[in-house]
VEXGUNU-262333 format. One record per residue (C-alpha): x negated, y negated, z negated; residue in one letter. Coordinates in steps of 0.05 Angstrom, whole numbers, plus 5000, padded with zeros to 4 digits. Each point is the difference from the previous one (the first is absolute). Layout:
# residues N
XYZA...
***
This chain:
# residues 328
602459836103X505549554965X506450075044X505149445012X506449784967X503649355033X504449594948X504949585038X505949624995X504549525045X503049284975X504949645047X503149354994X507850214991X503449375023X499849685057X500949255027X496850065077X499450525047X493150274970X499450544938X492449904964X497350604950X493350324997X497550724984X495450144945X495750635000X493850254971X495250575008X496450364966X493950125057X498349635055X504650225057X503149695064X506850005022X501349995069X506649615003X506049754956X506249875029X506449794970X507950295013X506149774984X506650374989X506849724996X503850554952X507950074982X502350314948X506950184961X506450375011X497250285056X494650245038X492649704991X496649725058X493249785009X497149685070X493749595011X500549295011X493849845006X493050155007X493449534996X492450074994X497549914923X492949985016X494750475055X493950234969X498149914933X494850224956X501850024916X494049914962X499150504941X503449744946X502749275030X506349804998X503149825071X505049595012X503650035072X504849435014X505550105049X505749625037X506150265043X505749615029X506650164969X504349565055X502550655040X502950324940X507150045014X502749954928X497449784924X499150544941X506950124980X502650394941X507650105004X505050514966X500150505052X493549875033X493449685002X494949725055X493150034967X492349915036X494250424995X492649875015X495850645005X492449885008X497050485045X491950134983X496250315043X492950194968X494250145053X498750805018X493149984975X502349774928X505450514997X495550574963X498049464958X506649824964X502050454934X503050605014X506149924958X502049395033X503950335052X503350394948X501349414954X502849575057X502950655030X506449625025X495049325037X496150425038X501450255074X497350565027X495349615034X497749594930X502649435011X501149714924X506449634995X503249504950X506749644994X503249524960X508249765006X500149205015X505849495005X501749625072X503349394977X500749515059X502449324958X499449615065X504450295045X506449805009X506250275036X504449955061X505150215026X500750485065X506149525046X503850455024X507450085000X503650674963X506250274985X503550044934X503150724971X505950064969X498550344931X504850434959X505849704975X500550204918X508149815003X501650455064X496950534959X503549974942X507249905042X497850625036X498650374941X507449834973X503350265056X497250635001X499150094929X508549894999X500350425060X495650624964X504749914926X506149915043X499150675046X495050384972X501149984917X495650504999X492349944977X496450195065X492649875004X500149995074X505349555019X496049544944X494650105041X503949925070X502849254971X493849774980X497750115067X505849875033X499249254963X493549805016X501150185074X506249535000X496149404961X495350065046X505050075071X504649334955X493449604999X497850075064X506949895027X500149354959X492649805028X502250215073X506349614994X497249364969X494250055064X491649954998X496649504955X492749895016X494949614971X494049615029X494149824970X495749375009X493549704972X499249414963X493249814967X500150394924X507850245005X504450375061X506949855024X505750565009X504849795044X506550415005X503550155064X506950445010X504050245059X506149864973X502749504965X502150044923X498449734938X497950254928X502049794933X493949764966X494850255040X493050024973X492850245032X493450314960X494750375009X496750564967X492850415016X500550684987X495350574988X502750665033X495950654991X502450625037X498050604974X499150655038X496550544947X505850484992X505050355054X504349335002X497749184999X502349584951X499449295004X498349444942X501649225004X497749554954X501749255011X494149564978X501649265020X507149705001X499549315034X505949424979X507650065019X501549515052X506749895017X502049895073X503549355018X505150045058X498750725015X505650015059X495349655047X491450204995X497449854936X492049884984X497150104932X493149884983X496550504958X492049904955X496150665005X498450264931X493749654963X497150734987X495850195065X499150685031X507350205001X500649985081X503450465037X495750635001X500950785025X494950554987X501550785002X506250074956X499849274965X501549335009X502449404984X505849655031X503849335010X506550094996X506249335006X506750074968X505549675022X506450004948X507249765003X506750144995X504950175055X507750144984X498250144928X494550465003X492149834994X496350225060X493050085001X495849925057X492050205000X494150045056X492550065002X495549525028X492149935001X495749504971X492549995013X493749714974X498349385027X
***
């Protein structure tokens, strides 16, 4: 008796304008044999500098019992609703969001003997133990109809690292070192260095403490957001200004200490801030590229961060805090 080789192959439409996905599943035998079920799965992979994850997303019946004619063609069309996935196929620098369809084929006990023997061995890595043939194919989620908005809520700005309190610091206590210590010592090098970013840090806090909290609220408004900014205390910048950026962060935790990559991938316009003494509003577009919203899964994300600049008794401050922004 002849035994039976399948031929098959998946085709799915990659882009998407509506909550559906259409493709179909083409596959040929051989003999005359019946296949109990097919049933499709979806994965949601990450991958980059950092650890590869894989979870299922989905899963959705294909077709029940089907018989494949010796020698016929079949072609198995199949739909699945894409509206729960939680984020577009993304390739950044440090990381990428990608989807996965695996067909699961489950061919009827009785027609098991009657499939070629080398099959299993040439398909080694699609077949369970309990002979279930599977087949996958990579496909893009691009939802072009979905827009964003904003998460209202109100959060508070952080003081960031002041670049010219660093430097000052670093002249002190490099005259200090030369002045006491003429002497090439790598540890005292060492100790200063230290010593300096401790103090930047401790001067910018101070400066942030002293100047009291500023907060910012966010508000909808049809196709943009509002950020209004609030303080505690009252003061004014010189030349303030407000942007935001969306940011791809990857953490990565493969060796015996994290390391963490940033990668900014949006920069929205400067705005400058008009009588920032009292509680300025700015209005702000969302980007025209889609699928950027704010999105966390196992050791990457994306983030929406504001910055708030401006100078205060000479020196530029700069002020930063995330927010969320959602599909709408």
């Amino acid at each position: 008796m002849t035994k039976a080789i399948i031929e098959k192959e998946i085709f799915i439409n990659e882009v998407v304008n509506d909550n559906n996905t259409s493709g179909y599943l083409t596959i040929k035998s051989y003999e005359t044999i019946t296949l109990d079920k097919i049933m499709g799965v979806i994965f949601l992979e990450a991958r980059g500098r950092m650890s590869s994850y894989k979870d299922e997303v989905l899963s959705f019946k294909i077709s029940d019992k089907k018989e494949l004619i010796k020698n016929e063609s079949s072609k198995i069309p199949f739909t699945f609703n894409s509206s729960n996935f939680e984020i577009n196929s993304y390739n950044g620098k440090n990381v990428s969001f990608s989807y996965n369809l695996e067909i699961q084929i489950d061919v009827n006990d009785n027609d098991l003997e009657r499939l070629e023997k080398n099959i299993f061995s040439q398909i080694k890595s699609f077949i369970t133990s309990d002979y279930t043939i599977k087949i996958s194919k990579y496909f893009k989620i691009e939802n072009l109809n979905i827009n964003y908005q904003v998460v209202e809520t109100e959060t508070d700005f952080n003081i960031q690292t002041n670049l010219i309190v660093g430097l000052f610091t670093l002249l002190i206590f490099g005259s200090t070192y030369a002045y006491l210590i003429p002497e090439f010592n790598p540890f005292y090098i060492i100790l200063g260095i230290a010593c300096t970013i401790l103090l930047t840090y401790l001067i910018t806090k101070y400066i942030g403490s002293s100047l009291g909290t500023i907060s910012m609220k966010t508000l909808k408004d049809e196709n943009a957001f509002i950020c209004k900014i609030l303080k505690t205390k009252k003061f004014n910048l010189i030349k303030p200004s407000l942007y935001y950026v969306i940011i791809e962060k990857v953490i990565d935790n493969r060796g015996t200490s994290s390391s963490t990559y940033t990668e900014t991938i949006f920069t929205s316009e400067k705005k400058k801030l008009e009588n920032f003494k009292s509680s300025p509003e700015i209005k702000f577009l969302y980007p025209n590229k889609n699928g950027l919203q704010s999105y966390e899964y196992k050791d990457a994300s994306i983030l929406w961060q504001m910055k708030l600049e401006g100078k205060y008794l000479g020196l530029m401050l700069k002020y930063k805090c995330t927010f969320r922004v959602e599909r709408k």
